[in-house]
Backbone bond lengths (Angstrom), bond angles and torsions (degrees), N, CA, C in turn:
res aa  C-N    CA-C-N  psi(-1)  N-CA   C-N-CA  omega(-1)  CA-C   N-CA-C  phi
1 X - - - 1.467 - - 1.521 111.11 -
2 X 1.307 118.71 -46.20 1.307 109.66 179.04 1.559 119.76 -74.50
3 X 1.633 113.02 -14.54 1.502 109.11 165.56 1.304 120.48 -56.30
4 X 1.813 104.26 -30.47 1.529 106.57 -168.27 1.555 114.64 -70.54
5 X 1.603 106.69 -41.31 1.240 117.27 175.49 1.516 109.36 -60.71
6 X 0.865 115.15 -57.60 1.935 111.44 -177.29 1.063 117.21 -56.79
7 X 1.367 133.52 -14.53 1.588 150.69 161.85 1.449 104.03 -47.04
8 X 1.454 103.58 -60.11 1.844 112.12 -139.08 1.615 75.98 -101.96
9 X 1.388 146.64 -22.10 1.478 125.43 -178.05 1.830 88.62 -84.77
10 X 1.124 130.55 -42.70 1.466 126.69 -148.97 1.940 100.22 -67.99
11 X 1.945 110.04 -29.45 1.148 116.20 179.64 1.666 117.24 -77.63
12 X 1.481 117.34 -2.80 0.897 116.04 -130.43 1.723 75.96 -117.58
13 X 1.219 115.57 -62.08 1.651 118.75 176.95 1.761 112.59 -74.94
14 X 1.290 112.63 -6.60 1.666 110.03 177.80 1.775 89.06 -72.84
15 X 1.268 125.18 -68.77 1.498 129.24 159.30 1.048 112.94 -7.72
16 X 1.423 119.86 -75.40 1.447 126.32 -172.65 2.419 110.77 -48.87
17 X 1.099 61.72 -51.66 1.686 69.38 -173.85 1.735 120.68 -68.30
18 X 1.132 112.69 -30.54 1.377 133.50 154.75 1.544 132.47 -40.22
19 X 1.750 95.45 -45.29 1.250 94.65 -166.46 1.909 97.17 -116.09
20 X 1.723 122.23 -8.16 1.142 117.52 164.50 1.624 115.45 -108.92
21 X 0.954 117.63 2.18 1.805 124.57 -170.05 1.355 119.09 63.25
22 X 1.414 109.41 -167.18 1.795 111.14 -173.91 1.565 115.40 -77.34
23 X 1.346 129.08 66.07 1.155 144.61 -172.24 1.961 110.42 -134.21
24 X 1.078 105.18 169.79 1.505 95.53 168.85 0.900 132.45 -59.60
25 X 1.535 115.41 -38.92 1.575 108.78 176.55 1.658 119.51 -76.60
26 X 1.828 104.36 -14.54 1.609 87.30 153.24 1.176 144.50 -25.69
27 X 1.697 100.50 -45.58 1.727 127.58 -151.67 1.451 95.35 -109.29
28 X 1.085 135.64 -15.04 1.389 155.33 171.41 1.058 114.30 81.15
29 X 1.210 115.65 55.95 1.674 112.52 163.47 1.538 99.04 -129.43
30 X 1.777 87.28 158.65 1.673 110.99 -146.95 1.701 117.78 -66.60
31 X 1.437 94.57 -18.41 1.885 107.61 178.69 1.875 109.69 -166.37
32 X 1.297 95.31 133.55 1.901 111.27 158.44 1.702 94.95 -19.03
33 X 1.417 111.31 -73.22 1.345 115.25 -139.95 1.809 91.92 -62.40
34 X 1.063 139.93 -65.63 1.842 142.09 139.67 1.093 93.58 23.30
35 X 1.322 98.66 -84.20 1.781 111.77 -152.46 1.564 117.82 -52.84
36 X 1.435 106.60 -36.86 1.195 117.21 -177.72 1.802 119.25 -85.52
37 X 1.208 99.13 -27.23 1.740 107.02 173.22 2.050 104.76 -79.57
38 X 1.424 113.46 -40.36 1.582 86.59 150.45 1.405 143.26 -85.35
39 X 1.327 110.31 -0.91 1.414 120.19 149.81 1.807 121.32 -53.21
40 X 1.006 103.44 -43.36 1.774 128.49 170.74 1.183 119.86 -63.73
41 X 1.504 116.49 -33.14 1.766 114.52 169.78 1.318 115.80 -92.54
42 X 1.985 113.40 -32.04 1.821 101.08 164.99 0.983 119.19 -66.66
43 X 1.474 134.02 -35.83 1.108 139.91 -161.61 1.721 105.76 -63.78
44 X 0.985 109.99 -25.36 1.522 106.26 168.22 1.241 147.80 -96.08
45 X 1.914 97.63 46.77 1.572 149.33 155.31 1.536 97.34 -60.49
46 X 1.572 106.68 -46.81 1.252 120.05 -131.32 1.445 102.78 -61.92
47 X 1.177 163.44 34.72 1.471 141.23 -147.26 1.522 125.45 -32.79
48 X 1.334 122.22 -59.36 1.634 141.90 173.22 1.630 100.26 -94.04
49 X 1.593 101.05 146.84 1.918 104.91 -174.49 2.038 81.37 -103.61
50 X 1.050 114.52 15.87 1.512 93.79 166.59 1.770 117.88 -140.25
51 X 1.131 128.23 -169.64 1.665 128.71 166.23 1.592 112.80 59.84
52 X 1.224 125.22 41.07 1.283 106.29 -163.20 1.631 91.75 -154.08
53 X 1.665 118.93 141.42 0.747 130.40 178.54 1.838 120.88 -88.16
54 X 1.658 149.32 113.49 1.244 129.69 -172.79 1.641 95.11 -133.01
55 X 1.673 86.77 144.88 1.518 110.59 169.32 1.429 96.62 -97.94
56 X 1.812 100.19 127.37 1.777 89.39 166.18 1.844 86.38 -114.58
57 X 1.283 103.16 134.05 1.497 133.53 -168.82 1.381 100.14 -80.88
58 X 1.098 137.29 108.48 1.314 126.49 -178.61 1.447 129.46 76.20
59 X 1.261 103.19 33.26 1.084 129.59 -174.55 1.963 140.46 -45.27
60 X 1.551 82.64 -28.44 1.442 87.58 177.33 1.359 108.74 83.42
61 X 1.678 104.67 -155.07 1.324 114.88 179.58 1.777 107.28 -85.25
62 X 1.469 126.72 -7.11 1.431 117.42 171.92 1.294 91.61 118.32
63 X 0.844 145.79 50.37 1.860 145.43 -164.75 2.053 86.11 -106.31
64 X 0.868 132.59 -52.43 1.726 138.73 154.28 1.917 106.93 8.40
65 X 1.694 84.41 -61.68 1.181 85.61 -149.83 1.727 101.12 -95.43
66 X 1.296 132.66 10.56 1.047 157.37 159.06 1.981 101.66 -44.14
67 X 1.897 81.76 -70.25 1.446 93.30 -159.44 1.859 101.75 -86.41
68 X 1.045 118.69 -7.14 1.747 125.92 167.27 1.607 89.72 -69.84
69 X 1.011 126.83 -56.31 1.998 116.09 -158.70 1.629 97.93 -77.10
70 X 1.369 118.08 -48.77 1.728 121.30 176.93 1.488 112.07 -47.81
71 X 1.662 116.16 -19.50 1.509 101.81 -170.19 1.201 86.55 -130.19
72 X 0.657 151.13 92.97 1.927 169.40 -118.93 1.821 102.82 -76.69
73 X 1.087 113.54 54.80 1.356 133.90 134.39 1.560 137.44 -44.04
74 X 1.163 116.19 83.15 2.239 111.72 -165.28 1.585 96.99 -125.05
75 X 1.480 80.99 170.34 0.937 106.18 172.44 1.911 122.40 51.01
76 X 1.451 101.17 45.09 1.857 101.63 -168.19 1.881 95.36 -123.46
77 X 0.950 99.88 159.25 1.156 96.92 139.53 1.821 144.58 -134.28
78 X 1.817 100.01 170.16 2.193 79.84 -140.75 1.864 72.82 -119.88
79 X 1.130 91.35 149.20 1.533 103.76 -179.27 1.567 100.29 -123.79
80 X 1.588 144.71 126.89 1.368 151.71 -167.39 1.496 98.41 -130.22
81 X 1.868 94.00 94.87 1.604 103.16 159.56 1.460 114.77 -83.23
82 X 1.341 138.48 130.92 1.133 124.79 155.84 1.635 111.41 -129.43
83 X 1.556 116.80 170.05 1.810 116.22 169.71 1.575 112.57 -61.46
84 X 1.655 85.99 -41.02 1.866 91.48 -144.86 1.606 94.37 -93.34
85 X 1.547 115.11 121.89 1.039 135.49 141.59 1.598 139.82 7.71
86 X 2.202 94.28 -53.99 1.401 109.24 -172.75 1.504 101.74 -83.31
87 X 1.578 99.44 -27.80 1.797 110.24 -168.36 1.915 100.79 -62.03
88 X 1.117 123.94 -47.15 0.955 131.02 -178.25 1.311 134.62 -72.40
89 X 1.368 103.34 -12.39 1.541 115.39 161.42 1.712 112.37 -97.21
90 X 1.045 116.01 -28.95 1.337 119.30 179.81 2.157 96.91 -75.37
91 X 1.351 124.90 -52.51 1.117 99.90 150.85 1.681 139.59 -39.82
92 X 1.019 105.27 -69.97 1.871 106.46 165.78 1.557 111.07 -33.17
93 X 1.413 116.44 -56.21 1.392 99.96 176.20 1.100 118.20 -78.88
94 X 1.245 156.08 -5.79 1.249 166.12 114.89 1.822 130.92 5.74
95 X 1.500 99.46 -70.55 1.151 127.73 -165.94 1.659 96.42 -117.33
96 X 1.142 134.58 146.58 1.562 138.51 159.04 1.396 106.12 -138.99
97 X 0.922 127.72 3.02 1.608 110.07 -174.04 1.566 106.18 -97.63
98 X 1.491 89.76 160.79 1.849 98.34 -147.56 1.557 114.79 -95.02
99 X 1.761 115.06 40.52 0.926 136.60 173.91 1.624 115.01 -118.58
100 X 1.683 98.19 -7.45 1.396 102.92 -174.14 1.531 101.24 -127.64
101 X 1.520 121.52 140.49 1.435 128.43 -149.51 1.522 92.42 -163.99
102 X 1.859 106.52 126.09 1.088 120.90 -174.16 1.609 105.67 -132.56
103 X 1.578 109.48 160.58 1.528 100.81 -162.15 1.408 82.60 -162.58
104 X 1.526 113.32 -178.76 1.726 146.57 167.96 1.162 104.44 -114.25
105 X 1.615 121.37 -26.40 1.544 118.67 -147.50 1.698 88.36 -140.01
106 X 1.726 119.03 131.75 1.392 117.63 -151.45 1.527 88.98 -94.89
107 X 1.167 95.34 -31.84 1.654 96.63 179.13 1.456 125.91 -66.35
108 X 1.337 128.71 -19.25 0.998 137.58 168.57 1.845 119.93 -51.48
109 X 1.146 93.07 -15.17 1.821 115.48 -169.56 1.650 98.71 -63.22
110 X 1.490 109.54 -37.44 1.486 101.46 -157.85 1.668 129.89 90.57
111 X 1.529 102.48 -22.00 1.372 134.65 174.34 1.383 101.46 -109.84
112 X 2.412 89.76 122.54 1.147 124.49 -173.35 2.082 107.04 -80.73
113 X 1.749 106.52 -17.77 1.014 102.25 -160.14 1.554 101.29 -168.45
114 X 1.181 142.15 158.20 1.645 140.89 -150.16 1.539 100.40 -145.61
115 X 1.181 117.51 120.60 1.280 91.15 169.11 1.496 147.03 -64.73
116 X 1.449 103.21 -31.57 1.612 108.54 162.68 1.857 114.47 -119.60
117 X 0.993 130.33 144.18 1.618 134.94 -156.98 1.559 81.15 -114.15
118 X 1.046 111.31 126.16 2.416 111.29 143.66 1.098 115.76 -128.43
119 X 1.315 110.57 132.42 1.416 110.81 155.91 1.117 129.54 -125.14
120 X 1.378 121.33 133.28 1.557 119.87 -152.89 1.452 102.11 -131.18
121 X 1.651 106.60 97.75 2.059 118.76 172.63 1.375 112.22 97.84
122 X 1.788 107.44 -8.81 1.715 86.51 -171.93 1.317 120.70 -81.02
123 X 1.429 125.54 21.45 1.468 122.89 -174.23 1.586 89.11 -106.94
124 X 1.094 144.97 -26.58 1.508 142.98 -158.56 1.328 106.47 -69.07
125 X 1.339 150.35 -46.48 1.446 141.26 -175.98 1.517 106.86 -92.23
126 X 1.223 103.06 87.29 1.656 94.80 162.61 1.507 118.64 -90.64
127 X 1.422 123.02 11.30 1.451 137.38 159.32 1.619 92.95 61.23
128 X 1.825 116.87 -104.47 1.583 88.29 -171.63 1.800 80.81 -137.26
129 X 1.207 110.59 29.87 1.716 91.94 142.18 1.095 130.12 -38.60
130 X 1.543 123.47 141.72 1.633 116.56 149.06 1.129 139.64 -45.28
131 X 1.204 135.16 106.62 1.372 107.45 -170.58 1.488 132.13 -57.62
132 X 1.193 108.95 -12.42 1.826 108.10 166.26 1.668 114.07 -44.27
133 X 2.030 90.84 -48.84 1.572 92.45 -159.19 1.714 95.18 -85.44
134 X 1.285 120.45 -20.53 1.411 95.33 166.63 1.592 142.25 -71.88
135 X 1.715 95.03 -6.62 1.390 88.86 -178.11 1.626 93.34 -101.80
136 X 1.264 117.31 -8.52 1.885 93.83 158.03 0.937 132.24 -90.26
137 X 1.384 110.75 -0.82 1.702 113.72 156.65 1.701 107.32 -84.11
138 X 0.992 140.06 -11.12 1.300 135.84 149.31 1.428 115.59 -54.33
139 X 1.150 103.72 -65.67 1.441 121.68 -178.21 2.065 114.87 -33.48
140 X 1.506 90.25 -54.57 1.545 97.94 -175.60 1.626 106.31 -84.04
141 X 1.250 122.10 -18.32 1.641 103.37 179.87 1.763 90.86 -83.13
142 X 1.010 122.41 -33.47 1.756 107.04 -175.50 0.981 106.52 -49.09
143 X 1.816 129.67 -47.47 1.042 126.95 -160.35 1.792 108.80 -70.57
144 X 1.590 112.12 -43.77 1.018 113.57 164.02 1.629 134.50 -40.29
145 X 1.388 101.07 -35.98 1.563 114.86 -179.97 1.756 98.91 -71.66
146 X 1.543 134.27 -28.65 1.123 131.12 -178.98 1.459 110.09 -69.53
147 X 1.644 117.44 -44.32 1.257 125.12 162.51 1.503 124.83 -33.02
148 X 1.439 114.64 -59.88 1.446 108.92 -162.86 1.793 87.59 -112.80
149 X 0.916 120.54 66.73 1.637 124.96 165.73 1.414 126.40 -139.13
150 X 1.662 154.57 98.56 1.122 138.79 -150.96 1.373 86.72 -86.70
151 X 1.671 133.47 -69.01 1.249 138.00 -168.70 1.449 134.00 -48.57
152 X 1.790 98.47 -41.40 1.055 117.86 -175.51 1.413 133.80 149.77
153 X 1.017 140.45 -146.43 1.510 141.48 174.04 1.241 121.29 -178.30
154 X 1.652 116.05 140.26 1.326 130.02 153.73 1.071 132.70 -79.81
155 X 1.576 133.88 -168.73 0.978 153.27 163.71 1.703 139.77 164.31
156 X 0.984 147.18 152.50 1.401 130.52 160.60 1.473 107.16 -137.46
157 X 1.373 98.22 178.53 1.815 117.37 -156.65 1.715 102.95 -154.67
158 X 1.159 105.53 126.63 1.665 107.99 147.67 1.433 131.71 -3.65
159 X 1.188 158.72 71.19 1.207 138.20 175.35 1.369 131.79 -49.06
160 X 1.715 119.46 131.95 1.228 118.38 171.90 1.821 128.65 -55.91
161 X 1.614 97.50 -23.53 1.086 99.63 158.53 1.216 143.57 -93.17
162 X 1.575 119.73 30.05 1.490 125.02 146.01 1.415 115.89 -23.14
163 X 1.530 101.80 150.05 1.941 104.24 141.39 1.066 125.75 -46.29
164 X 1.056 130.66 140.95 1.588 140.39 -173.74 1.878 103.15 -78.82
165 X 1.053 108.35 -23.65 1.246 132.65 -157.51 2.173 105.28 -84.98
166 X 1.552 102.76 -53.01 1.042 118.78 169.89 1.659 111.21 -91.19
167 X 1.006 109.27 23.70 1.934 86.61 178.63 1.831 93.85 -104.76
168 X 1.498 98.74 179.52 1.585 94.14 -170.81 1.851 85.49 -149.72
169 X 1.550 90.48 171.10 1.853 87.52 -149.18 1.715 88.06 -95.97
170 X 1.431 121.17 -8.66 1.638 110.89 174.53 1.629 109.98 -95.13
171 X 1.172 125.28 12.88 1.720 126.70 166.93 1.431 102.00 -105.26
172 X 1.379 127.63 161.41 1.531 126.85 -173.17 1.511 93.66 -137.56
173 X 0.947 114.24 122.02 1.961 148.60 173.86 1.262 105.34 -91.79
174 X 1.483 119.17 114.85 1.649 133.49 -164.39 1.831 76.10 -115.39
175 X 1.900 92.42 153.19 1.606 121.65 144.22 1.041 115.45 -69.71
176 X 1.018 107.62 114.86 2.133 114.84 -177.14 1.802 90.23 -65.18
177 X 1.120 135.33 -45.77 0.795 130.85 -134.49 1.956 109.28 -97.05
178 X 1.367 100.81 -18.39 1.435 132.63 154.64 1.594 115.99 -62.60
179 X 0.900 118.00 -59.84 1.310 133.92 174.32 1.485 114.43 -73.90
180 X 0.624 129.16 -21.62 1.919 149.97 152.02 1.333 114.82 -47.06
181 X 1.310 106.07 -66.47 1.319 142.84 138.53 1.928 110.85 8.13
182 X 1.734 74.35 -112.66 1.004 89.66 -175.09 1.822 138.56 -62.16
183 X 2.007 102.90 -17.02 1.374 100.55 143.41 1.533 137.37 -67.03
184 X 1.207 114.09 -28.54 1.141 120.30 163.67 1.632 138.94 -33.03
185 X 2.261 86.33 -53.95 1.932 94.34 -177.87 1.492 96.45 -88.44
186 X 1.463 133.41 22.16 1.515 108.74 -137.74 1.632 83.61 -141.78
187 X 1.103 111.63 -51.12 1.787 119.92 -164.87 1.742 123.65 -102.57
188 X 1.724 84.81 -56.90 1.693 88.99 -176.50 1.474 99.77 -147.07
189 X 1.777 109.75 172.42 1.453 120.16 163.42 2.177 102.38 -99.07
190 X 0.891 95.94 1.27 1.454 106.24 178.09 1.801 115.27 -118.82
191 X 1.737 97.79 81.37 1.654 97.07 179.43 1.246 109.20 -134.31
192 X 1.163 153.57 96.06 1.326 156.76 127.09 1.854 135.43 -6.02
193 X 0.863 124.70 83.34 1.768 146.66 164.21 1.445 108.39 -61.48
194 X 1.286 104.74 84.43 1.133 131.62 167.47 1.793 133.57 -79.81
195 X 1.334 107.58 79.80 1.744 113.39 -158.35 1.027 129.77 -140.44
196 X 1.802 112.52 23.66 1.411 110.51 -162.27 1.806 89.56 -131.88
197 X 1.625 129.45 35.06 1.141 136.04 157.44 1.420 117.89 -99.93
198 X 1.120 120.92 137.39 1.664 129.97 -172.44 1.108 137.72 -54.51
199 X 1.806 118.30 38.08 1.098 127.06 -174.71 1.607 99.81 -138.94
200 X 0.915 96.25 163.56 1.757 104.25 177.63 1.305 119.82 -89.67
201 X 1.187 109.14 57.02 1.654 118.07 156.20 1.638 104.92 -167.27
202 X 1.453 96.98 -174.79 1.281 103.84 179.78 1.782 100.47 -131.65
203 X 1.514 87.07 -179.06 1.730 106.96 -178.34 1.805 109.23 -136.46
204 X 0.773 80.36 139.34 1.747 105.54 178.32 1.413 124.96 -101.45
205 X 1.286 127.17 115.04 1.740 136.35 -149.38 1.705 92.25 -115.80
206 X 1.280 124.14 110.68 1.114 97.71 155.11 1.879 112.75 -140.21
207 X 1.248 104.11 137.07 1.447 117.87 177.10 1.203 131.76 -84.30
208 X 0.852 118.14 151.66 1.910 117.38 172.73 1.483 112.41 -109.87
């Protein structure tokens, strides 16, 4: 089941990126300025701006490491998992320096474990999954992100409390407060609910 889903999201943003390039709307979000203000709420996993190793999970074309060098971030190193193929070559050509390492396959890294995990949008297109099975495929990569993380991990999601008016039936809108939740009994006593920035979702902080 989850092959099927990673299929139809991996076809779904190779498209996207294809037909807008290595920009935001590659990755499909609606503006730069977006992209970079949720860059600004995971990023504050970060404790130290130096010495530290991060997987950004879904990475895209590497836009991460854009806003890590713009806000004086050194000396780390950034590892860029993504599904899609095109995303990962448009990273490679992108980025070359030998602190930054991009893949399809997480294992390929050599690294058993990262110190900080982000993921930034990949829960939002569940295209025409169920939503049952999409929120247990949420469910198990979080848990996964607890697995290979010493520091900790981010993420954000859709909010259930959208407009009723603007939501659309192929994006999936999580309970912040569920998901709060359930990192809480599951991961850490140190998790952060992040929901009072001007977009319609939230982000999830959690520490070790």
């Amino acid at each position: 089941m989850k092959k099927t889903i990673i299929d139809k999201v991996n076809k779904y943003y190779t498209e996207k990126i294809k037909l807008n390039g290595d920009n935001s709307l590659g990755v499909d979000w609606n503006s730069h300025e977006t992209h970079v203000l949720r860059f600004f709420q995971l990023s504050k996993l970060i404790e130290f701006k130096q010495d530290f190793s991060i997987l950004d999970y879904g990475c895209g074309y590497g836009a991460l490491v854009d806003y890590l060098n713009e806000n004086d971030y050194n000396n780390y190193e950034f590892y860029g998992y993504d599904i899609s193929n095109e995303m990962i070559k448009r990273g490679k050509e992108k980025y070359k320096k030998k602190n930054i390492v991009f893949g399809t396959d997480i294992n390929t890294f050599n690294k058993n474990k990262f110190d900080y995990v982000i993921a930034n949008g990949i829960f939002n297109v569940k295209l025409d999954t169920e939503i049952n099975k999409w929120k247990e495929y949420v469910l198990q990569t979080i848990t996964e992100f607890d697995k290979i993380s010493n520091k900790g991990f981010a993420f954000n999601i859709l909010t259930s409390y959208s407009e009723e008016p603007f939501m659309k039936d192929y994006l999936y809108y999580a309970d912040p407060l569920f998901i709060f939740d359930f990192c809480k009994k599951n991961f850490s006593k140190r998790v952060a609910l992040l929901h009072d920035y001007p977009l319609y979702e939230f982000s999830i902080i959690v520490r070790k």
